[in-house]
C-alpha positions in Angstrom: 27.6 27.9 35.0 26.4 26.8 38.8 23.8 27.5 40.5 24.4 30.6 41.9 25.5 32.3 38.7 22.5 30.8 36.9 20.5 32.1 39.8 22.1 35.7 39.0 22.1 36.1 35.4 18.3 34.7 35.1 17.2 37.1 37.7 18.7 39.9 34.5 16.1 38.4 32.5 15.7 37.1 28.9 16.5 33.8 29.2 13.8 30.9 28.5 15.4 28.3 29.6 18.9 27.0 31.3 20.7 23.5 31.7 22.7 22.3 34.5 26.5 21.7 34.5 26.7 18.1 33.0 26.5 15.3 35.3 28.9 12.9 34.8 27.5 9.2 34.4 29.3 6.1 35.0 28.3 2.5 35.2 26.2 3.4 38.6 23.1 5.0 39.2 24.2 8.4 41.0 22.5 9.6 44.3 20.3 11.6 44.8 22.5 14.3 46.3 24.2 14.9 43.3 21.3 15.8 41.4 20.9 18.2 44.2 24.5 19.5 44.0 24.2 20.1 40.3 20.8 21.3 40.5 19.3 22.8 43.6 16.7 23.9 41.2 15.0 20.6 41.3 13.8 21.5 44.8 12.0 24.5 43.4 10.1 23.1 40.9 13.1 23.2 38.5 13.5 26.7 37.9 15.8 29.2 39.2 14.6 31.8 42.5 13.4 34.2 39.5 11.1 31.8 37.4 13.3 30.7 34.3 12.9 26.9 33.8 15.8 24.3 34.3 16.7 20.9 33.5 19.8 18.5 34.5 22.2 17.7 31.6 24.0 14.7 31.4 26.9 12.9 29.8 28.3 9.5 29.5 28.8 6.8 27.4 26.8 3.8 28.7 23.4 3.6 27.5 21.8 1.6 30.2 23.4 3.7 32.8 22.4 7.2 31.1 19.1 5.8 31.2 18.7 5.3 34.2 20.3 8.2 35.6 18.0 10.2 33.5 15.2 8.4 35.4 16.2 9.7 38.7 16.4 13.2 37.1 13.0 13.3 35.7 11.7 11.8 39.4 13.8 14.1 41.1 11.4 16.9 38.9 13.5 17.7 35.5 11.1 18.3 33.0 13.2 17.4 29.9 16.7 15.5 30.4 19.4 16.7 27.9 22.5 14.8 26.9 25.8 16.2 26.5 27.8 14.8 23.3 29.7 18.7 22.9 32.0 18.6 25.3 35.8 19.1 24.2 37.4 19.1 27.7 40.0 16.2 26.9 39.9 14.7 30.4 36.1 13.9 29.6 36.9 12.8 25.8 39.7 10.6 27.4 37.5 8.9 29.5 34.5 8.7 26.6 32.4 11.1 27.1 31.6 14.1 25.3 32.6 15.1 21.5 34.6 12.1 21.5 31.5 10.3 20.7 30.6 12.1 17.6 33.3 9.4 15.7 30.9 6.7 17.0 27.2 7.3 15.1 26.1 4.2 16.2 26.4 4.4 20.2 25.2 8.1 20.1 22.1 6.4 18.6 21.9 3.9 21.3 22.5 6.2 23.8 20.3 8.3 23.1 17.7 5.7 22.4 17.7 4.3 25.3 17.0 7.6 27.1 14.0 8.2 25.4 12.4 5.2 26.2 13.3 5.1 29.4 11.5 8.1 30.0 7.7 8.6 29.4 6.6 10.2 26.1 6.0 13.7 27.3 9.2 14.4 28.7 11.6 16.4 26.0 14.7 14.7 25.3 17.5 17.4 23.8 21.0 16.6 23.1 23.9 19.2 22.7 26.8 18.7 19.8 29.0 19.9 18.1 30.1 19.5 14.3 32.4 16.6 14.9 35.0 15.4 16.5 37.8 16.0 13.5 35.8 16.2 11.0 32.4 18.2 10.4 31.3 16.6 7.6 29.7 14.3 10.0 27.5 16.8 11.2 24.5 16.1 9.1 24.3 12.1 9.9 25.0 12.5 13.9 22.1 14.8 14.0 19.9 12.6 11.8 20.9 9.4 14.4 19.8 11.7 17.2 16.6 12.8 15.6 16.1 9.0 14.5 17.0 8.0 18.2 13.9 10.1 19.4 15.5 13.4 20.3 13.0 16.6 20.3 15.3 19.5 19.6 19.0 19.7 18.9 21.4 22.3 20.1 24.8 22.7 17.7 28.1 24.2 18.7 29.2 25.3 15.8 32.8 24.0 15.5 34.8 20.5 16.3 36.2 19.6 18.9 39.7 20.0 17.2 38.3 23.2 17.2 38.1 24.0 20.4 36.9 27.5 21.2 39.0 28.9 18.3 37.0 31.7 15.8 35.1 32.1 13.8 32.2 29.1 14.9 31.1 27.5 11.3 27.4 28.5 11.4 26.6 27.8 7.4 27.0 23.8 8.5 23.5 24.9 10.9 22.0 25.8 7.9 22.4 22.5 6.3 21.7 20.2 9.4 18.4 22.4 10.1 17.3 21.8 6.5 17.8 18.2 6.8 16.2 17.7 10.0 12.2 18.1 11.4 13.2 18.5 14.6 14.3 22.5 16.1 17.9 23.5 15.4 19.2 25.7 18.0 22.6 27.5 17.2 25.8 28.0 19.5 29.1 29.4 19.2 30.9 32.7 19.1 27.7 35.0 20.4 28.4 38.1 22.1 26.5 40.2 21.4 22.9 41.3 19.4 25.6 41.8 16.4 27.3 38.2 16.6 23.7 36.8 17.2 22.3 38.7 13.8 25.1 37.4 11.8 24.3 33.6 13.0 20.8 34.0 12.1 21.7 35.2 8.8 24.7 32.3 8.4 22.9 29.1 10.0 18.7 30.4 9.6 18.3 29.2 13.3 15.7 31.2 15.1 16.9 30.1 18.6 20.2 30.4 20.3 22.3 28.7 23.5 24.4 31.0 24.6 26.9 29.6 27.1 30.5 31.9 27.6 28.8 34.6 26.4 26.1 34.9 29.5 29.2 34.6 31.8 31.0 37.3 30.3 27.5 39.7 29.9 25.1 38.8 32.1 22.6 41.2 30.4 23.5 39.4 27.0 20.0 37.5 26.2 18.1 40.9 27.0 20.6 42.5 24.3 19.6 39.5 22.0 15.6 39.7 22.6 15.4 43.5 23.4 16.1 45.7 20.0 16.1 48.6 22.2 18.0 46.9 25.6 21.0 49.4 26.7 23.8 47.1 27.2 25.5 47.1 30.6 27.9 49.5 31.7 31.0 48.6 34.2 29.3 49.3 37.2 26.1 47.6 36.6 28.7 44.3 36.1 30.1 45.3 39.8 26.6 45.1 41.4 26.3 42.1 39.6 29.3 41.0 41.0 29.0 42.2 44.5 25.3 40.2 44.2 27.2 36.9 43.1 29.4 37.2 46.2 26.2 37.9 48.7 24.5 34.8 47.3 28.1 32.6 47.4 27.9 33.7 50.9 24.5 32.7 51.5 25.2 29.4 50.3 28.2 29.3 52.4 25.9 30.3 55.5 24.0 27.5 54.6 27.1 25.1 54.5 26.6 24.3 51.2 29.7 25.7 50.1 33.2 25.6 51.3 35.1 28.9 52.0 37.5 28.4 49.5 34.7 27.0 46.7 33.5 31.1 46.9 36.7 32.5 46.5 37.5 30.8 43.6 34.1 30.9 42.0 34.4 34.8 42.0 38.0 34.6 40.3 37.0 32.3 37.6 33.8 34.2 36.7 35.9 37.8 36.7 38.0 35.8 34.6 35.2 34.8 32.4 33.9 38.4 31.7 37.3 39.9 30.2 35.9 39.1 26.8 32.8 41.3 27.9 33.8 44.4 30.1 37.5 46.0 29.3 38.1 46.7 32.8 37.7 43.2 34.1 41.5 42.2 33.4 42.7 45.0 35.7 40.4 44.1 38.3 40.9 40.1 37.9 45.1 40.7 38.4 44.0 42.8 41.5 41.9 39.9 42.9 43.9 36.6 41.8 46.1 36.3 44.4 43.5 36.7 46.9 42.3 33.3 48.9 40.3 34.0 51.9 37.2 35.1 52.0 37.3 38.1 54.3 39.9 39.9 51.9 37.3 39.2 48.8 34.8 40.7 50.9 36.6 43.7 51.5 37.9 43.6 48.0 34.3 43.4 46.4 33.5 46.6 48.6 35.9 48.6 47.4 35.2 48.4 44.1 34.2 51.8 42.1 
């Protein structure tokens, strides 16, 4: 989720708190602008144009280096610094980073070590996972070497990465790392909706949730979660939501923040996104994907009913 959709789907509400996309760390400090590209935020006292809090996420496998970059996040005005040991995508496992990490218990610890005291004591540092790489019997010691490393709250996606995305996400293993650990649990997978999310709680006994594909596909889904009585979205409120997305794209590409094509595509992939949440997005995705320059969005986005 960029800026711009994070910018959308906070200004629907419910949402305490969201995470940039990770920033990929290598053996070199990364400028400034990047921080900037990943989180525009930072120049609005990290939070989004409507108020919700944000903080830059990052992901790599040297410890020096992720502590340092961490240390130009927190200048730059993140107020926490989370690290990023979920990710299944296998270029980023191939080139160590993400899930792939989970095998190794003692570098997670060192990374994530070496964050925390790089940083000063009042600034939160999270981490994301997952249950394992292969194996999810793992799941209880990774999460006691990142609550051992110094780590203040721990958010679990609730399969491997063998996994992938594939249902049902494991919550009872939540359960069990929550009851083992002092630190807050925070559940993730598979939550679509106020039913999905009442199950989880039931399954893992996690109070708080991430939710991640499931705000791209509803962008009303955390006021379904923390509003009993929330009507859920119908079609057209997801086209004003849509036509919005494309009016702050533009924006941005007023700005020249954005290239021509970066909007374009950035519409498709979230209309893609949101088939699992509205059942006439396919129909309108296939009518769209074929499209590539701006002005034919535009007028595509206005015709919309």
């Amino acid at each position: 989720m960029d800026a711009p959709l994070r910018q959308l789907v906070t200004a629907v509400g419910g949402y305490d708190l969201c995470t940039s996309e990770f920033v990929r760390v290598t053996r070199q400090i990364s400028p400034e602008k990047v921080f900037h590209r990943f989180g525009p935020e930072l120049k609005n006292g990290s939070k989004t144009p409507s108020g919700t809090p944000f903080r830059i996420q990052l992901l790599g496998s040297d410890p020096d280096y992720m502590a340092k970059n961490a240390q130009t996040a927190v200048r730059l005005g993140s107020p926490s610094v989370d690290l990023n040991f979920g990710c299944p995508a296998k270029t980023v496992n191939a080139s160590r980073g993400g899930s792939v990490l989970l095998d190794e218990p003692e570098l997670i610890h060192q990374i994530t070590r070496a964050v925390r005291d790089a940083l000063p004591q009042d600034i939160p540092v999270t981490v994301k996972m997952r249950l394992g790489y292969k194996d999810p019997s793992v799941c209880i010691d990774n999460a006691l070497a990142f609550q051992d490393a110094g780590a203040s709250e721990l958010v679990v996606h609730a399969r491997t990465k063998t996994d992938g995305y594939k249902p049902p996400a494991h919550w009872h293993y939540l359960r069990e790392i929550r009851e083992a650990l002092d630190i807050p649990v925070v559940a993730n997978g598979e939550v679509w909706s106020r039913e999905d999310w009442l199950r989880c709680y039931e399954s893992s006994g996690c109070d708080q949730v991430m939710v991640g594909r499931g705000a791209v596909a509803r962008p009303d889904l955390a006021r379904q979660l923390s509003e009993p009585d929330f009507e859920p979205w119908h079609w057209h409120h997801f086209v004003q939501s849509l036509q919005d997305y494309w009016r702050i794209l533009s924006d941005l590409y007023a700005a020249e923040q954005c290239s021509d094509h970066y909007r374009v595509i950035r519409v498709k992939q979230w209309l893609n996104q949101s088939r699992r949440g509205f059942e006439e997005a396919p129909g309108l995705f296939e009518s769209i994907k074929r499209i590539h320059r701006a002005e034919d969005m535009a007028d595509a986005l206005s015709r919309i009913s």
